[in-house]
N, C-alpha and C positions, 0 to 999 in steps of 0.2 A: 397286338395279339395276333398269334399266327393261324394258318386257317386250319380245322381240325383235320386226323386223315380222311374222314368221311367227305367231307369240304373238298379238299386237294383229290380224292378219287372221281367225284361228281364233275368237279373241272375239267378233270381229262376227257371223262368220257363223251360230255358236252361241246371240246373242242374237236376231239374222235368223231365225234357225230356232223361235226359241221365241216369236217375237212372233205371227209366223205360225200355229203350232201353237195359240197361246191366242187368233188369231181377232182381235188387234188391228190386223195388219197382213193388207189384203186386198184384193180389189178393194172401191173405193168412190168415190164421187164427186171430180173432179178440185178442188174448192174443199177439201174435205176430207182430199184428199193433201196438198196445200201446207201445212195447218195442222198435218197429222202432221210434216211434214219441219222447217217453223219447234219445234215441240216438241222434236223428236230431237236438232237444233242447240243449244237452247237449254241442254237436260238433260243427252243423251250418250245410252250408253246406262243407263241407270239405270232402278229401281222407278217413281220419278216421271215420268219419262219414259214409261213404259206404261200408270200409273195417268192423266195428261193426253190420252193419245193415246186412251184407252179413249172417256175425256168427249170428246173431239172427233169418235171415232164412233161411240158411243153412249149420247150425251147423256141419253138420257131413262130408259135402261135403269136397273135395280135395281142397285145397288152395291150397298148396308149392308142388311139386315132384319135386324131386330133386335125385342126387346119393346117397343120405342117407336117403330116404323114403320119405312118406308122411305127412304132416299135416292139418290134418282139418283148417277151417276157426274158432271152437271153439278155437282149440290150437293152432292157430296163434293169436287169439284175447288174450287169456290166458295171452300166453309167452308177446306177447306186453306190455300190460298190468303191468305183472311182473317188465318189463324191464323198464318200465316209472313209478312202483312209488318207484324201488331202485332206480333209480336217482334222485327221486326227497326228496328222504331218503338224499341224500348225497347233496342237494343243489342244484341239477341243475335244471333249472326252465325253464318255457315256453321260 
């Protein structure tokens, strides 16, 4: 059963509100909005979607700290990235 449009409109708004709330969605530069909006098309609304959107506005910031250093949100998106299209080199699929 599919979710009703009231269902699908509340979703949005919900993930609207949480994007907002965690600061990924905000004002920012208009070359920057478009990259967010090609993102959100591309993903939906999904984790990846937020984790991409973060790199696209704030590229340089800390993602990962960890005992073996730091990674940007660029090169965590990078590495991800990397890592889903040798897999998908090798056949593994969505």
């Amino acid at each position: 059963m599919s979710p009703s449009p009231v269902d699908r409109i509340t979703n949005k708004v919900f993930v609207a509100r949480t994007l907002v709330g965690a600061g990924i969605v905000g004002f920012t530069r208009p070359d920057r909005v478009a990259r967010l909006a090609l993102t959100l098309q591309r993903w939906g609304t999904t984790s990846a979607a937020g984790y991409a959107g973060a790199a696209v506005r704030y590229p340089d910031e800390p993602a990962i700290i960890d005992d073996l250093g730091i990674l940007t949100f660029r090169e965590v998106h990078e590495r991800t990235n990397a890592l889903a299209a040798a897999l998908s080199d090798r056949g593994v699929l969505e």
